[in-house]
N, CA, C and O atoms as a MOPAC input file, in Angstrom:
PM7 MOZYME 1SCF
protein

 N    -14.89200 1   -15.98400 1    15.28900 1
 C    -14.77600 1   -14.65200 1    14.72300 1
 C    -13.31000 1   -14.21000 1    14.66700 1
 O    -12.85300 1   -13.63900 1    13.67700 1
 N    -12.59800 1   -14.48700 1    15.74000 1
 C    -11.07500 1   -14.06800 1    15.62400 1
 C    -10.53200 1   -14.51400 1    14.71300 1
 O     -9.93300 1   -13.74800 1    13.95900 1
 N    -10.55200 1   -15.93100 1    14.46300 1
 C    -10.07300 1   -16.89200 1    13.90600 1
 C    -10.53400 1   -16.32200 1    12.40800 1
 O     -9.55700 1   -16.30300 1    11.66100 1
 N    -11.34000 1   -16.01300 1    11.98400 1
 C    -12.01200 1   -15.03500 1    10.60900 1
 C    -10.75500 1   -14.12100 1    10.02200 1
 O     -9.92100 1   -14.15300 1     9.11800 1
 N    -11.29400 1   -13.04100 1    11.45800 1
 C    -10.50700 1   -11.99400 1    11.07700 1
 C     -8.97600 1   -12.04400 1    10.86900 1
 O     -8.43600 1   -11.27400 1    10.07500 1
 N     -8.24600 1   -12.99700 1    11.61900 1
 C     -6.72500 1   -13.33900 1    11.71100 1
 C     -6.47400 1   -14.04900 1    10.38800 1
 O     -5.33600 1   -14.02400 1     9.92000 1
 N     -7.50600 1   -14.71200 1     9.72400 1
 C     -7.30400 1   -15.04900 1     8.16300 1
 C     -7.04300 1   -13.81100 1     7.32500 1
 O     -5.99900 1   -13.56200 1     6.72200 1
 N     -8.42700 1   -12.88100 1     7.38600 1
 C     -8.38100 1   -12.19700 1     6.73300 1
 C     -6.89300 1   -11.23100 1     6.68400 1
 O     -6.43700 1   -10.93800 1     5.57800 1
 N     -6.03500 1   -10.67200 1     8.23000 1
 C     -5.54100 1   -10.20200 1     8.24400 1
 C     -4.34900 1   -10.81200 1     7.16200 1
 O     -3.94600 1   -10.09300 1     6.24800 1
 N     -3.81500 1   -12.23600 1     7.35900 1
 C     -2.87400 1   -12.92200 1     6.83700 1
 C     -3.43600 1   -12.70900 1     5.62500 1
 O     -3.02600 1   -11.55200 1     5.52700 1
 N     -3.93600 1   -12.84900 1     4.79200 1
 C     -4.39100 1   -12.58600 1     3.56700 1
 C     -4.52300 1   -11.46700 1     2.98700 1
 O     -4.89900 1   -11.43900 1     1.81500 1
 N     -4.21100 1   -10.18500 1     3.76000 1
 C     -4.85900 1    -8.97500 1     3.46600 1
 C     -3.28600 1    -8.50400 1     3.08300 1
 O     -2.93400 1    -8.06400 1     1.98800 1
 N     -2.33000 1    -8.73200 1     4.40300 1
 C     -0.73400 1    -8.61000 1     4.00700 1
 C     -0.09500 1    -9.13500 1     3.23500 1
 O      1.05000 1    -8.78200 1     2.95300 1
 N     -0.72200 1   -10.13600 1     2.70400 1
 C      0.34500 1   -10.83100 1     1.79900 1
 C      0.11500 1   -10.25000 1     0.24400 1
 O      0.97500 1   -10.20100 1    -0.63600 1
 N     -1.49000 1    -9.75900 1     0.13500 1
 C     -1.83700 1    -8.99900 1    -1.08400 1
 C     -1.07100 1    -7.44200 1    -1.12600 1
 O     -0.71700 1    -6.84400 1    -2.14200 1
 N     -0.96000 1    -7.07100 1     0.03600 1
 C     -0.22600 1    -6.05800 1     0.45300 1
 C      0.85200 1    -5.81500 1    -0.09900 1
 O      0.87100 1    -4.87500 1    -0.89400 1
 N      2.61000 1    -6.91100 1     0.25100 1
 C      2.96100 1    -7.39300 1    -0.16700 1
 C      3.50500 1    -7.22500 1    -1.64800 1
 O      4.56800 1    -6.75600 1    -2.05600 1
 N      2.38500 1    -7.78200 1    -2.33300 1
 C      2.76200 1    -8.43000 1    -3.97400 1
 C      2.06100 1    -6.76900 1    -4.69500 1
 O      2.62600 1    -6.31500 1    -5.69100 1
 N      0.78800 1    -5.96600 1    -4.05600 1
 C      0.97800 1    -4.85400 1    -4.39200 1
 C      2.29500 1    -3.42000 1    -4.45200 1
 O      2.37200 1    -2.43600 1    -5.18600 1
 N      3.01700 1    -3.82800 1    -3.51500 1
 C      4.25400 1    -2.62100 1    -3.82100 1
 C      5.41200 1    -3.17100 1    -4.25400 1
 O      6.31400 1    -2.46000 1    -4.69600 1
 N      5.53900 1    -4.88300 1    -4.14900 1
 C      6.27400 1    -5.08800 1    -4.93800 1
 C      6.35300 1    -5.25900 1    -6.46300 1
 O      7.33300 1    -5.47000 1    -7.17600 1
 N      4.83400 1    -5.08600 1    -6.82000 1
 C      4.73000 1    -4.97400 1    -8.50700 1
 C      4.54700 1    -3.26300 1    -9.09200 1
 O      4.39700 1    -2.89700 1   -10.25800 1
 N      4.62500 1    -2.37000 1    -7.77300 1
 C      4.54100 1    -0.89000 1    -8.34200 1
 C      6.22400 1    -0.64900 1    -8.98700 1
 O      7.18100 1    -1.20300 1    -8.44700 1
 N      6.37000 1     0.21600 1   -10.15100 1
 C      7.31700 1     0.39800 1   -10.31900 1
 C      8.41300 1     1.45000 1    -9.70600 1
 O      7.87800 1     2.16800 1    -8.86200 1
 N      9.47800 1     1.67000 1    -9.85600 1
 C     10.20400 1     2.71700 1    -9.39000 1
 C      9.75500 1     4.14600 1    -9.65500 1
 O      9.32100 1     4.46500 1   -10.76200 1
 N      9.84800 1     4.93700 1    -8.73400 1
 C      9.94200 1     6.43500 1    -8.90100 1
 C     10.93700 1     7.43600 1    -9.53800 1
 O     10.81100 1     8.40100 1   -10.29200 1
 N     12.00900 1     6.79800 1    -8.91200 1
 C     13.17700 1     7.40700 1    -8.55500 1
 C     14.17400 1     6.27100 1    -8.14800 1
 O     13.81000 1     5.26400 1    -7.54100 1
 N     15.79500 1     6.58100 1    -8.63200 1
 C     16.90600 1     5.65700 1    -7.75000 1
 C     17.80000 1     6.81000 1    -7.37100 1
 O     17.95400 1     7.96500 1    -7.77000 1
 N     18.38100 1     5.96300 1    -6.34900 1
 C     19.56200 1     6.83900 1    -5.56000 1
 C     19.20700 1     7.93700 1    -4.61500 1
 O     18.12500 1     8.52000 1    -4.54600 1
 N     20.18100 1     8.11700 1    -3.96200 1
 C     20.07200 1     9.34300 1    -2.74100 1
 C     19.64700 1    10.80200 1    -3.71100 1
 O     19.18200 1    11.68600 1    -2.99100 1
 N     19.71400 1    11.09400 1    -4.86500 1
 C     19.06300 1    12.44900 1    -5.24800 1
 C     17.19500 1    12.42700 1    -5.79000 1
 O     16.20700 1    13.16100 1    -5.80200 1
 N     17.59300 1    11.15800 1    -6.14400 1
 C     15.99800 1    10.91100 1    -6.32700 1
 C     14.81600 1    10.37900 1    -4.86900 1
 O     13.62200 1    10.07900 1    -4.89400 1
 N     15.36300 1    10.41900 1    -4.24000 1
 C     14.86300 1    10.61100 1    -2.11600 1
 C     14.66800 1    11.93200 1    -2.09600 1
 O     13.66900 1    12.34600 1    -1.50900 1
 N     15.46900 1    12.75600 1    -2.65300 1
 C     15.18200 1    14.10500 1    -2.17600 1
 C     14.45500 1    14.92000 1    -3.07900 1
 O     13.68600 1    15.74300 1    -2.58300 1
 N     14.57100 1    14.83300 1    -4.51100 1
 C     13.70900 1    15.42000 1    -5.15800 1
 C     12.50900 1    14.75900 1    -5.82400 1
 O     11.68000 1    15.25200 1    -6.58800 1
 N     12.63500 1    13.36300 1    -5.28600 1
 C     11.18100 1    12.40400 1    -5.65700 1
 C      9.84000 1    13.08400 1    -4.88100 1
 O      8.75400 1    12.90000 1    -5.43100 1
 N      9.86500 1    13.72200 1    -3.84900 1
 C      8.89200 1    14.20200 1    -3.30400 1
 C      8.62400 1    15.43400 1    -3.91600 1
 O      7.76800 1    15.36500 1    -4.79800 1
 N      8.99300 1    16.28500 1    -3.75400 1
 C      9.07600 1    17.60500 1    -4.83500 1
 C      8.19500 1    17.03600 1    -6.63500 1
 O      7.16300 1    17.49100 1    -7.12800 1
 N      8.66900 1    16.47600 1    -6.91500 1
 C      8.06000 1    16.15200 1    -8.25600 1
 C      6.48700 1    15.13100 1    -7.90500 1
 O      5.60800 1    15.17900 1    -8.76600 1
 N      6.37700 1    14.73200 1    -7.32200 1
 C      5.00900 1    14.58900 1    -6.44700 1
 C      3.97000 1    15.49900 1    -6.00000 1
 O      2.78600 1    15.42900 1    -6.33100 1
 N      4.41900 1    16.24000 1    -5.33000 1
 C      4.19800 1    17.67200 1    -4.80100 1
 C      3.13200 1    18.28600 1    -5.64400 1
 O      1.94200 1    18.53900 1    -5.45800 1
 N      4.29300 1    18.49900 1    -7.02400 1
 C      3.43700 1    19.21000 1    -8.05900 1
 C      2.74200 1    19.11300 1    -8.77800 1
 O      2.13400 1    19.98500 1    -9.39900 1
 N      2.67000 1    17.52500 1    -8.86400 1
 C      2.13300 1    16.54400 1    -9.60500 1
 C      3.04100 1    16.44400 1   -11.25400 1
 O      2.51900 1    16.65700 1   -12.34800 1
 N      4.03400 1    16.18600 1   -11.08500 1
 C      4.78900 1    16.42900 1   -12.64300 1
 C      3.96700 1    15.20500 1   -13.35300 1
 O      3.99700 1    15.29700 1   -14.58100 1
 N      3.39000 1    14.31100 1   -12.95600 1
 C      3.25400 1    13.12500 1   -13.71400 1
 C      2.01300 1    12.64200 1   -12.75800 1
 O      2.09500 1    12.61500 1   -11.53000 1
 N      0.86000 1    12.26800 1   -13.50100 1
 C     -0.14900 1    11.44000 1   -13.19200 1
 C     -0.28000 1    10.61400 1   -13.10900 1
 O     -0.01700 1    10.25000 1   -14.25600 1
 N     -0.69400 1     9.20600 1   -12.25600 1
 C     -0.77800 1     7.43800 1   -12.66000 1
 C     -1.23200 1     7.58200 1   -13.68000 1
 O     -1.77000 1     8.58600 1   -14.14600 1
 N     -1.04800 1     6.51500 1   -14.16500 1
 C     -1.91600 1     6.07600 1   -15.25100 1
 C     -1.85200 1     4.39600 1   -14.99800 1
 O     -1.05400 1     3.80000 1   -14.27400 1
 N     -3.13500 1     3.72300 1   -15.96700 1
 C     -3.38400 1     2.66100 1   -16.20000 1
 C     -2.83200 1     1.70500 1   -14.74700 1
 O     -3.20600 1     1.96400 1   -13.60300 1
 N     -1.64200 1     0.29900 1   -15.20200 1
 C     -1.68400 1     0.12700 1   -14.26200 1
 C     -0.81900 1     0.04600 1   -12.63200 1
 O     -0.89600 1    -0.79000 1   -11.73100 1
 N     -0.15200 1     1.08500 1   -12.74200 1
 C      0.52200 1     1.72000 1   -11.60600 1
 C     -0.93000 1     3.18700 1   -11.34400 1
 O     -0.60700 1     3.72200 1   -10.28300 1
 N     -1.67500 1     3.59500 1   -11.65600 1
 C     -2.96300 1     3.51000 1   -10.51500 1
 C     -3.33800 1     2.76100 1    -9.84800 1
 O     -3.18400 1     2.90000 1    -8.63500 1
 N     -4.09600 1     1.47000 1   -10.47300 1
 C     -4.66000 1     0.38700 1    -9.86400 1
 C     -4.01600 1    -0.16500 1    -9.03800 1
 O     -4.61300 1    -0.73000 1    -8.12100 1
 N     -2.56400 1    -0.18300 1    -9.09600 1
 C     -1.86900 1    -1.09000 1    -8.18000 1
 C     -1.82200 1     0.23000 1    -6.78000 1
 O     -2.25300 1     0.08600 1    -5.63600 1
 N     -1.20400 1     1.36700 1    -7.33200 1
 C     -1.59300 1     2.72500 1    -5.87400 1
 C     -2.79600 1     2.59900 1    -5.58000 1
 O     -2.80100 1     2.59000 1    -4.34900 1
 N     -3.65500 1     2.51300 1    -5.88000 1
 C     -4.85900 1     2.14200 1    -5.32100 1
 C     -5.43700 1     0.82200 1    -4.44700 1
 O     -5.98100 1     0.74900 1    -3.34500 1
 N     -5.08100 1    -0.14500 1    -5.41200 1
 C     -5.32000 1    -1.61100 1    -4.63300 1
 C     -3.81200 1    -1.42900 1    -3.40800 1
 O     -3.58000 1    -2.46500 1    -2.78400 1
 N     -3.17700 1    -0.61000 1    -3.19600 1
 C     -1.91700 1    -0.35200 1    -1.88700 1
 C     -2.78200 1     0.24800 1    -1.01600 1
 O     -3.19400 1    -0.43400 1    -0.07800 1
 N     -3.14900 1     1.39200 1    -1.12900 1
 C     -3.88300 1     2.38900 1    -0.60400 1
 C     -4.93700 1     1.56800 1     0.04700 1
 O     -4.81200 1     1.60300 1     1.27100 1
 N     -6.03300 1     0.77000 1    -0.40000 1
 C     -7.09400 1     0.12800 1     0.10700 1
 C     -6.86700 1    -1.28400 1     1.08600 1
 O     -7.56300 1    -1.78500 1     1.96900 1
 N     -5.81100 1    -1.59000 1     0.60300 1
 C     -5.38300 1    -2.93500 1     1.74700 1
 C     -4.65900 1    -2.93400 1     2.55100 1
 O     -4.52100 1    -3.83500 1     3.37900 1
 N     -3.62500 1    -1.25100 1     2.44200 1
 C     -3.49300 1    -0.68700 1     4.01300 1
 C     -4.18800 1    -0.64600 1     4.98200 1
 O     -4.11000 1    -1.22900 1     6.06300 1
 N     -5.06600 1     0.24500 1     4.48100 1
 C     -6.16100 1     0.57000 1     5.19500 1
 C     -6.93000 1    -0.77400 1     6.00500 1
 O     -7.12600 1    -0.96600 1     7.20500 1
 N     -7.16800 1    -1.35800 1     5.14800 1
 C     -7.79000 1    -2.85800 1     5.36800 1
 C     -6.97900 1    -3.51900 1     6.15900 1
 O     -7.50300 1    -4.09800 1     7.11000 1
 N     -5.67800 1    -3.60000 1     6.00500 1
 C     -4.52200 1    -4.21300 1     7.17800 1
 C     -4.58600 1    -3.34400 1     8.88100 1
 O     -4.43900 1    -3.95000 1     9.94300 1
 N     -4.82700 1    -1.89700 1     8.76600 1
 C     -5.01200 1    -1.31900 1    10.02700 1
 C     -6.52300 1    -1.44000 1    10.82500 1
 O     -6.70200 1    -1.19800 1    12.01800 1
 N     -7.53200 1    -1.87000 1     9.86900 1
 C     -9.19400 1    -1.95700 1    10.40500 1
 C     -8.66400 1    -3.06100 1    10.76300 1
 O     -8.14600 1    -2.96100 1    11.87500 1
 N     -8.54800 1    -4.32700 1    10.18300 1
 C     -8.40600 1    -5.80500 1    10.74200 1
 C     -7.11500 1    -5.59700 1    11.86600 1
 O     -7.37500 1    -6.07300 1    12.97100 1
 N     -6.17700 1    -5.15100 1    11.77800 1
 C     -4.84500 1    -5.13000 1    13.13200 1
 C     -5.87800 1    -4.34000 1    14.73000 1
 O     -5.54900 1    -4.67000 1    15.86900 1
 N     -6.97800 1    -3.40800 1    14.49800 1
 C     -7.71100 1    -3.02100 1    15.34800 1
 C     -8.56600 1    -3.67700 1    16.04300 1
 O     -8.58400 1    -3.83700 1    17.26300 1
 N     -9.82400 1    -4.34900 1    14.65300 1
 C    -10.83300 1    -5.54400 1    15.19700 1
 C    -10.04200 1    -6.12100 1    16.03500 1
 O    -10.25300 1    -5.99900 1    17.24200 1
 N     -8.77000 1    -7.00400 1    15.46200 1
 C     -8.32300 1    -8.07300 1    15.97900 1
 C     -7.88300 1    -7.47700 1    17.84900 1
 O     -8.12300 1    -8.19400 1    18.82000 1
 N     -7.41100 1    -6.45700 1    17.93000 1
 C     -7.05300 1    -6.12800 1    19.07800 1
 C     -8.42900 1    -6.09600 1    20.17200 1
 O     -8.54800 1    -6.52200 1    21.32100 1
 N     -9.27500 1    -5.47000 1    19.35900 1
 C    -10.38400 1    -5.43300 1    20.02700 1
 C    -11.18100 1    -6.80300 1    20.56200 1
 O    -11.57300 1    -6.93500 1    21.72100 1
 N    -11.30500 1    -7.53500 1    19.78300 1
 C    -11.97900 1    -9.05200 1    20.11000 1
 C    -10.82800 1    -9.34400 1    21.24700 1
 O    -11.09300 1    -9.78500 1    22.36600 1
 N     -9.56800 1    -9.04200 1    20.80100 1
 C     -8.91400 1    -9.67200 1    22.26400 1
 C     -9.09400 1    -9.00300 1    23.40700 1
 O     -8.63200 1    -9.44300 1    24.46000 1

């Protein structure tokens, strides 16, 4: 069972991974750090297509990386 889950984990990060490195930029530079959140905030701009899917498939294999980093603690 460990041996399962310690796959899954390795597999779960590496999709992890290739998800935020294929999301695109927000913002560059030290003014876009500070007012990239602000324009978030308000929602100036909605995902669309596929920078959703990819915030989404991020969002879900986080999650999935912290359930499996737990199991795994737990079986030990």
């Amino acid at each position: 069972m460990l041996t399962v889950a310690m796959t899954l984990l390795i597999i779960d990060a590496i999709v992890l991974i290739v998800f935020v490195l294929l999301q695109s930029g927000k913002s560059a530079g030290l003014s876009g750090a500070i007012s990239g959140g602000a324009e978030q905030l308000f929602g100036k701009q909605k995902a669309r297509g596929v920078d959703a899917i990819l915030h989404r498939g991020t969002v879900t294999t986080g999650v999935l990386l912290f359930v499996l980093t737990f199991a795994i603690a737990y079986l030990l």
